[in-house]
Structures are given as structure tokens and as C-alpha cells.
N, C-alpha and C positions, 0 to 999 in steps of 0.2 A: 588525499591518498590514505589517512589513518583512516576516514573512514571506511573505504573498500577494504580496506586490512582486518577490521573488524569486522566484517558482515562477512570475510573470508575467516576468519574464526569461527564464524555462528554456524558455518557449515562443518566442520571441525567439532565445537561443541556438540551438536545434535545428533553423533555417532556414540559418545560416549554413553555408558552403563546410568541406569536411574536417570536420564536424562528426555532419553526418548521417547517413555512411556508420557512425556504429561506433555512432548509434540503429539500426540497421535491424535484426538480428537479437533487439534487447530489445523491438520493436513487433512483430516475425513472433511472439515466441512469447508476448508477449499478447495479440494478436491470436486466434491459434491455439487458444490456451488458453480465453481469455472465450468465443469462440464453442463452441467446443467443450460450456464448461460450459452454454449458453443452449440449446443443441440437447438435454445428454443432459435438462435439467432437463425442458423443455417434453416429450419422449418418453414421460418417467420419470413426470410429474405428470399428463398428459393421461387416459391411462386410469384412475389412480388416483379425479379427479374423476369420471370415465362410473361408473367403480364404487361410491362415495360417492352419486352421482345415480339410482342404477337401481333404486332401492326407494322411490322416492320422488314421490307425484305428477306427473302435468305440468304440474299448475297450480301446481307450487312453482320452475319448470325456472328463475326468478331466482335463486335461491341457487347456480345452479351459478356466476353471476359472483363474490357473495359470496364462495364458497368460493376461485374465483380469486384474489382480492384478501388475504385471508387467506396463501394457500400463498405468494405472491407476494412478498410482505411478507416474512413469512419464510425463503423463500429469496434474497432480496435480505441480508438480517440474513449468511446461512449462506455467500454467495458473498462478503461483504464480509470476514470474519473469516476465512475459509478460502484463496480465492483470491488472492487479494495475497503471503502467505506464500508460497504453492507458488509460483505464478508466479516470484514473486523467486528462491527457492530455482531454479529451471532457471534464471529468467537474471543468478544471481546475477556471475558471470566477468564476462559480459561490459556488466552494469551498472558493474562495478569500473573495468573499461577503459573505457568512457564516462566515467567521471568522471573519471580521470585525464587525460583528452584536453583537458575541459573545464576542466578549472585548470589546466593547460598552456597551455592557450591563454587563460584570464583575468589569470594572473601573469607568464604570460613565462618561467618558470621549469620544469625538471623535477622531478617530485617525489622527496626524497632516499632516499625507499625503490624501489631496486631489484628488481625480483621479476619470475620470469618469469612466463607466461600463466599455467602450468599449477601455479605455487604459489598466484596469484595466486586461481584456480580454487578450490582445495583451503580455502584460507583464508574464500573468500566462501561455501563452502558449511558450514564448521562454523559460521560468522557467522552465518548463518541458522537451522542446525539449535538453536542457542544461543535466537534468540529465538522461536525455536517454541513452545522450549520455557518459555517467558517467559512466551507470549501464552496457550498452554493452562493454565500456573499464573493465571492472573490472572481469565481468560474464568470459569475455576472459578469462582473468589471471586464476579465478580460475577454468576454465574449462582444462586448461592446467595444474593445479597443480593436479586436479583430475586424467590428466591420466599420470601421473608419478610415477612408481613403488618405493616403501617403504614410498614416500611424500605422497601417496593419502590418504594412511590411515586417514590424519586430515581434509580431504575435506568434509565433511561431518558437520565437527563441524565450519568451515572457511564458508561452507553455510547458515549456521542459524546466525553465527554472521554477518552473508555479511546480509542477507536478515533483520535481525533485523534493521540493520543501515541504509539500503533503505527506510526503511517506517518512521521510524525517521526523515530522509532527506524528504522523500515525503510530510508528515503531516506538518511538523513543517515549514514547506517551506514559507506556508498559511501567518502563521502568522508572520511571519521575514518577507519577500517578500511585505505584508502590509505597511510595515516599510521602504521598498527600501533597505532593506540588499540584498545582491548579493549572487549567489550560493557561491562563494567561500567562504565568509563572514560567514556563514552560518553555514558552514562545520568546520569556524574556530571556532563556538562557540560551535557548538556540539560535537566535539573532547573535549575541554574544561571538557565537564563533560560526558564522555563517559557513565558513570554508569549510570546516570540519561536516557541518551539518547537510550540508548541498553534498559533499562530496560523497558520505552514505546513503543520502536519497537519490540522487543518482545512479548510483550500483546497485542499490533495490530498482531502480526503473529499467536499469538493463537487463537482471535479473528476470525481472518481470516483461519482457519482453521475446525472452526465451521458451521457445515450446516445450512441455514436460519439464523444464525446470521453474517455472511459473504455476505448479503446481503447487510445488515444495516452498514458495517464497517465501509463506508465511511464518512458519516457524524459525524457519533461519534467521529472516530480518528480525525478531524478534530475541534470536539472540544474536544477532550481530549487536541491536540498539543496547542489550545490558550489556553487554561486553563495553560498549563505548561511553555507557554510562559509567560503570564502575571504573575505567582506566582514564578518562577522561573529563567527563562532563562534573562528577562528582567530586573528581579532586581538588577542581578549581572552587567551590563553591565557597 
């Protein structure tokens, strides 16, 4: 629950004055990016279904929705697991300076790690290429548990918990990462308090499952994670 509390601050934060300005370029290139990916998908699948359809009856031409709903489905699966990563990765820099803006202004304080933009940069993009390579190990595993007869049955629920804990790991990355906590580090603290941590990866994923408000995810999860970093995560350490 504290986590959706938080991530319903982040939305809250990112109306306020001087704050806004350093969301704008991590909403341009979600923005950019989501549509981007909606346009090449709907090009890419269109013809594919006319050619799937054109052997096939006109008194069958219902299944061309079917099939819609089908491709749809799993390119929703494909842009979830896919999209988020890249995205981050391009605006991984200047998520970093968003969040540091943001617990600057929640604490009062500057954060005692120094760094310039452009180390700042270089570090948020190995951070990223790190759990790429994370989320491709693991996506494995459960793509394998998926197609195992009588196991599969829980893959379905082993994906919203997998996918919860990616965006947890992703957001919250920002603001540990600020800090020079290491992926692993990271991992070890958000294990710590899974409940907490599933519970704002979660409402990022429903979030993210919203039309036009799946736009905006990115900045807000972003300060939803410092907000729960500094009231939470950091106090315990």
C-alpha cells in the first residue's frame, strides 16, 4: 500500500514549480518512443493479418478480430518487457537528474555524491545495460517454465510478480544509483522489504497499462521511487 501512496505523490510532485522542467525531456522521449512503437506495430501487424485472412472464407472474416486480439495481447506482453528497458536506457541521464532534483527538494539537502552530467550519464547507462541483462536472464527462465506441462499453469502469476519487480528495480534504481549503491546492492535492499517493493511495481504496472496515462509513467514512477526512497528505503539503511 505505501508503495502506490508513493507513486500517487510522484504524480503530485511533478505539478510542482522547478520541478517540471527537468520531467520534460524523460516524457518527450517516452512519449516519442511509445508512439513510435504503436505506429511501427499497427504497419507491421496490419498486413500481416490481410495475409493470414486471404485464404480464408468471407463467411469466416470474424476471426480477423480474433486474430487481432490474439496479436494484440501479445504485443502488449512484448512492448511491456521490451519498452521500458530501452526507454529507460535513452533516458536513463536524465531520469538520474530528475531524481536528484526531487530529493533535493524533499530533504532540503544536496546529495553527497558529486558527479558531473556526463559521468552521471555514463553510469545510468551501464545501470541499465546491467539489468538488461538481468531481465533477459530471468525472462528466459520463465519463458521456459511457461512451456512446461502441469508447471505452466503459475506462469502467468510468476509474470506480473517478475514484471512488478522489474519496474521496482528500474525506478528505484534512480535514486539508490544517485547514491553509488550497485545493482547488486540494490537488489539486496529491495528484497529486504519485497512487500513494499512489489507493491510500487505493481502500480507502475497498472499505471502502465493505462492508455495516455502510460505516457506520462515515466516521470512520475520516477518520482514516486525517490519519494519512497527518501521516506522509506533510506531510513532504514
Amino acid at each position: 500500500m505505501k508503495g502506490a501512496i508513493c507513486l500517487g505523490r510522484g504524480f503530485r510532485i511533478m505539478r510542482q514549480p522547478g520541478v517540471r522542467i527537468y520531467a520534460v525531456m524523460p516524457l518527450l522521449i517516452n512519449t516519442v518512443l511509445f508512439a513510435s512503437l504503436i505506429w511501427f506495430g499497427y504497419e507491421r501487424f496490419s498486413p500481416l493479418v490481410d495475409y493470414m485472412m486471404s485464404g480464408i472464407p468471407a463467411i469466416f472474416n470474424f476471426l480477423r478480430w480474433i486474430i487481432w486480439i490474439i496479436i494484440s495481447t501479445f504485443t502488449a506482453i512484448f512492448i511491456f518487457f521490451t519498452f521500458t528497458p530501452i526507454a529507460n536506457i535513452v533516458a536513463a541521464p536524465f531520469n538520474a537528474l530528475l531524481s536528484e532534483k526531487i530529493e533535493i527538494r524533499l530533504t532540503g539537502k544536496t546529495i553527497g555524491v558529486n558527479s558531473s552530467f556526463m559521468k552521471m550519464a555514463r553510469d545510468s547507462f551501464l545501470s541499465q545495460i546491467r539489468k538488461l541483462v538481468y531481465i533477459i536472464f530471468w525472462s528466459a527462465v520463465l519463458l521456459l517454465i511457461s512451456l512446461i506441462p502441469l508447471v505452466n499453469f503459475a506462469a502467468p502469476f510468476l509474470w506480473v510478480i517478475f514484471g512488478s519487480w522489474l519496474l521496482s528495480l528500474e525506478y528505484l534504481d534512480y535514486p539508490m544509483g544517485n547514491h553509488e549503491l550497485k545493482f547488486t546492492r540494490q537488489r539486496q535492499i529491495l528484497a529486504a522489504r519485497k512487500g513494499l517493493s512489489l507493491g510500487f511495481g505493481s502500480s507502475v504496472m497498472v499505471l502502465t497499462s493505462i492508455p495516455l496515462l502510460n505516457f506520462i509513467v515515466m516521470p512520475v514512477a520516477v518520482a514516486g521511487a525517490t519519494v519512497l526512497w527518501v521516506e522509506q528505503l533510506e531510513r532504514e539503511m
